[in-house]
C-alpha positions as CSV (number, residue, x, y, z in Angstrom):
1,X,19.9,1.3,13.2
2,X,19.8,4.6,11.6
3,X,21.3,6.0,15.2
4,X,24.6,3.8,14.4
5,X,24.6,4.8,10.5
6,X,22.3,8.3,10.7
7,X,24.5,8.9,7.2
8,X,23.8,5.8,5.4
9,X,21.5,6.6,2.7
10,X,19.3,3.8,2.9
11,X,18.4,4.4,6.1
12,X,17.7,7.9,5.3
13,X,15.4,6.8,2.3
14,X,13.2,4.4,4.3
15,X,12.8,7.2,7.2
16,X,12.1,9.7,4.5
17,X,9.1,7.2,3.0
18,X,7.7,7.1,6.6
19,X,8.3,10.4,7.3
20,X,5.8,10.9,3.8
21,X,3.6,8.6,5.0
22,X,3.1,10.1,8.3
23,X,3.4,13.3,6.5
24,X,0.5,12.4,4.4
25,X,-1.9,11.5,7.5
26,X,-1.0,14.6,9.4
27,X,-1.0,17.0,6.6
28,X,1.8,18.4,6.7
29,X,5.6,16.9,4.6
30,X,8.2,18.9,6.3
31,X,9.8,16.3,7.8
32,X,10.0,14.1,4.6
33,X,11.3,16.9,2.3
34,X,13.9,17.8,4.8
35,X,15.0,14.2,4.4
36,X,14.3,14.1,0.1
37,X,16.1,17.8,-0.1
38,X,19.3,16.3,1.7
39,X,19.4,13.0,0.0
40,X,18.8,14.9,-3.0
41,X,22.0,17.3,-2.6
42,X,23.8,14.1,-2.7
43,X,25.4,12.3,-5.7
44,X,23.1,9.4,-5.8
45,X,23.1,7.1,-9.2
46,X,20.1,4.8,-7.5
47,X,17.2,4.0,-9.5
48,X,15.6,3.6,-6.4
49,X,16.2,7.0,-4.6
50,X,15.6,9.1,-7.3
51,X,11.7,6.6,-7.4
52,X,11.5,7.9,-3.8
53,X,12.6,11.3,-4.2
54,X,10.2,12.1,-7.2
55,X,7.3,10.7,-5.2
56,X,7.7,12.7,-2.2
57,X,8.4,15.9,-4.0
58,X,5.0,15.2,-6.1
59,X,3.0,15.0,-2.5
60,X,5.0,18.2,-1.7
61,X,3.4,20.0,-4.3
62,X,6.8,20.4,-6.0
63,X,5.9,18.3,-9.4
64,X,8.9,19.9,-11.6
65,X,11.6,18.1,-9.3
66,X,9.3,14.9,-8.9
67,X,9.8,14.9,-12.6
68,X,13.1,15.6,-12.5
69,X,13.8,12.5,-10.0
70,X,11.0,10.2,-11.6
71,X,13.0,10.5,-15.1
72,X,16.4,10.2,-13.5
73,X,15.0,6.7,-11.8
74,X,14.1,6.1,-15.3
75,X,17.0,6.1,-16.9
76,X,18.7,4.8,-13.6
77,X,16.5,1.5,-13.9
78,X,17.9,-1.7,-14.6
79,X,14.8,-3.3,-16.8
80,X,11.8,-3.0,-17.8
81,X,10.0,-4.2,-14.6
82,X,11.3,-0.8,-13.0
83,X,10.9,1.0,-16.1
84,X,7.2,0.0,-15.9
85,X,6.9,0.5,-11.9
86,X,8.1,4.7,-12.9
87,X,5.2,4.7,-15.6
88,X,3.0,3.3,-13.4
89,X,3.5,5.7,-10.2
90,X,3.4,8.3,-12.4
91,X,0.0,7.7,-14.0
92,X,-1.4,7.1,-10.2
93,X,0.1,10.6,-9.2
94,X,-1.2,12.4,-12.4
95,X,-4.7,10.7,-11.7
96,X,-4.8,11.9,-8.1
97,X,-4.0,15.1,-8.9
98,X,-7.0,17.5,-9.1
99,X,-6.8,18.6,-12.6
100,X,-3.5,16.1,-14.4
101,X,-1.7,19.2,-14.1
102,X,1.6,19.8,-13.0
103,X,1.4,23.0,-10.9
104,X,3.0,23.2,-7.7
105,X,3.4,25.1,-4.3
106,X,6.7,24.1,-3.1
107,X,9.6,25.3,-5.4
């Protein structure tokens, strides 16, 4: 599918996601921020790209633009339900995060 439509973004968001989650197995995200850092270049107003986008830039070790995409799918999300789903990610990332802080390697 993403062969016939390699521009919908969509597409591009789920194969970024597996890209992260192979990315996470093997160690190393290049692949997946590739994929966020073009997605991101685009004028998206979805609550649930800018979700995706913030969590792959966290595993990235870039935590200022995961911020910067977790509070856009913020105020990007329709109700509270998504509202909560941001606060809840965000607590999980914090917690697996050595220290809470929001240092990173990528930027």
């Amino acid at each position: 599918m993403t062969e016939r439509f390699p521009e919908e973004p969509l597409y591009r968001m789920v194969l970024m996601m597996l890209a992260m989650r192979d990315g996470l197995a093997g160690g190393d995200l290049t692949e997946a921020v590739a994929l966020a850092d073009g997605l991101a270049a685009e004028p998206d107003e979805r609550h649930e790209t800018h979700f995706n986008l913030g969590q792959v830039y966290w595993y990235a070790g870039a935590p200022q633009r995961a911020l910067f995409h977790l509070r856009r799918a913020y105020e990007l999300a329709r109700d509270d339900e998504e509202r909560d789903d941001i606060a809840q990610v965000l607590r999980m990332l914090l917690a697996r995060s050595s220290d809470g802080s929001t240092e990173g390697t990528y930027e």
